[in-house]
TORLOZA-607450 format. One record per residue (C-alpha): residue in one letter; z, y, x. Coordinates in pm, whole numbers, plus 50000, padded with zeros to 5 digits. Each point is the difference from the previous one (the first is absolute). Example, Ala and Ser with C-alpha at 12.3 -4.5 7.8 and 13.67 -1.06 7.14 Angstrom:
BEGIN
A507804955051230;S499345034450137;
//
This chain:
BEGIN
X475065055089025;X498684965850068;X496934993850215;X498614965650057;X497905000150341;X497174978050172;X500874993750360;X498175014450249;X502565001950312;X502594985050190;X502695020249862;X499084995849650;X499944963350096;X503274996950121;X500765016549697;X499124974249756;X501604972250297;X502965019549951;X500444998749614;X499064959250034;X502554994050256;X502445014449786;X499284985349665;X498954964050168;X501954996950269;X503555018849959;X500024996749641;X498634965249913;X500604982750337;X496084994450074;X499534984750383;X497855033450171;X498144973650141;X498644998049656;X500285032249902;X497385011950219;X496634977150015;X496945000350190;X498715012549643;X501205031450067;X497015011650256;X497464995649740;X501785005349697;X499635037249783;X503475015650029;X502095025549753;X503325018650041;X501285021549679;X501565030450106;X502635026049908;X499235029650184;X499664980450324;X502334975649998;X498634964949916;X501604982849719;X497234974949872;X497164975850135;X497384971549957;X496474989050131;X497074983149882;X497514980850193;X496914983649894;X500624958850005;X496304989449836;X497035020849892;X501025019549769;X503584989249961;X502945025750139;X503564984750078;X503075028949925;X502844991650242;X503145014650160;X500745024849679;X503105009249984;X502345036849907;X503225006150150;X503134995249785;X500545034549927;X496865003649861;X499774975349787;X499235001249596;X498205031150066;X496454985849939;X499035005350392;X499064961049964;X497445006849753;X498635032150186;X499634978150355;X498254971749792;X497605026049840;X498775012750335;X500094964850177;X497774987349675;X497915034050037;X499184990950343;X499194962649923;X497455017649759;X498415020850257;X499794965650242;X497684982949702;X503494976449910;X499124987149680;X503404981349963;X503855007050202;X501784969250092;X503865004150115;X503424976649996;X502495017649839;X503414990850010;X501334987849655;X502275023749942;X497825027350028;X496814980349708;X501055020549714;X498865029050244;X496894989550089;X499334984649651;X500495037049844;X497275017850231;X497464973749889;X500304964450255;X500284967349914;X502224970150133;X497174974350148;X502394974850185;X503124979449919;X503315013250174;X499794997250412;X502525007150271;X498895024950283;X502725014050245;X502714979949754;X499425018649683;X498464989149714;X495745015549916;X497314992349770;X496145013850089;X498615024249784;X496665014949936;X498685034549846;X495795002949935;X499005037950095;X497535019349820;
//
């Protein structure tokens, strides 16, 4: 029913831009200017699908040898609480694997820890404002 993809075109692409700009930018108020980053040439994308409509995305990108940064993951509010989080993070973490990450870095905002916490990260950082809401830095070790 749900089907979490790599991107490998400009429509899927505009896919995963369209799920951001509605979580980050009409929902929480994110500047687009920010939204969208020069990151986002070189950076692994995923969209998570229902049939074909997008509903889901996030990227990785490799920041160090060996290290992977998750960014940009986010579910539209109707899909929420329906585990599509965990199933995005499983294929973005599968992919680090397959890149030689031995450790995924990402800044999650703090309401969304206990999240991250229960599929395996850990908060690295003291509390730190980006785009006006509160983060902390976490870190997972693959393999």
């Amino acid at each position: 029913m749900y089907q979490v993809t790599i991107v490998s075109s400009k429509d899927e692409l505009g896919d995963a831009f369209f799920v951001r700009r509605k979580v980050f930018v009409e929902e929480q108020g994110i500047p687009l200017s920010l939204e969208l980053d020069e990151y986002d040439e070189t950076a692994s994308h995923f969209v998570v699908y229902k049939k074909n409509t997008p509903i889901g995305a996030g990227r990785i990108r490799e920041i160090n040898k060996g290290i992977g940064k998750v960014e940009r993951v986010c579910i539209l509010p109707d899909y929420r609480g329906l585990h599509l989080g965990k199933l995005i993070m499983k294929a973005l973490e599968a992919h680090g694997s397959k890149q030689g990450f031995k450790k995924i870095v990402l800044n999650a905002q703090a309401q969304i820890l206990p999240f991250y916490e229960s599929i395996g990260y850990r908060v690295t950082s003291p509390e730190f404002m980006d785009a006006d809401i509160p983060h902390r830095a976490m870190e997972k070790k693959l393999g």
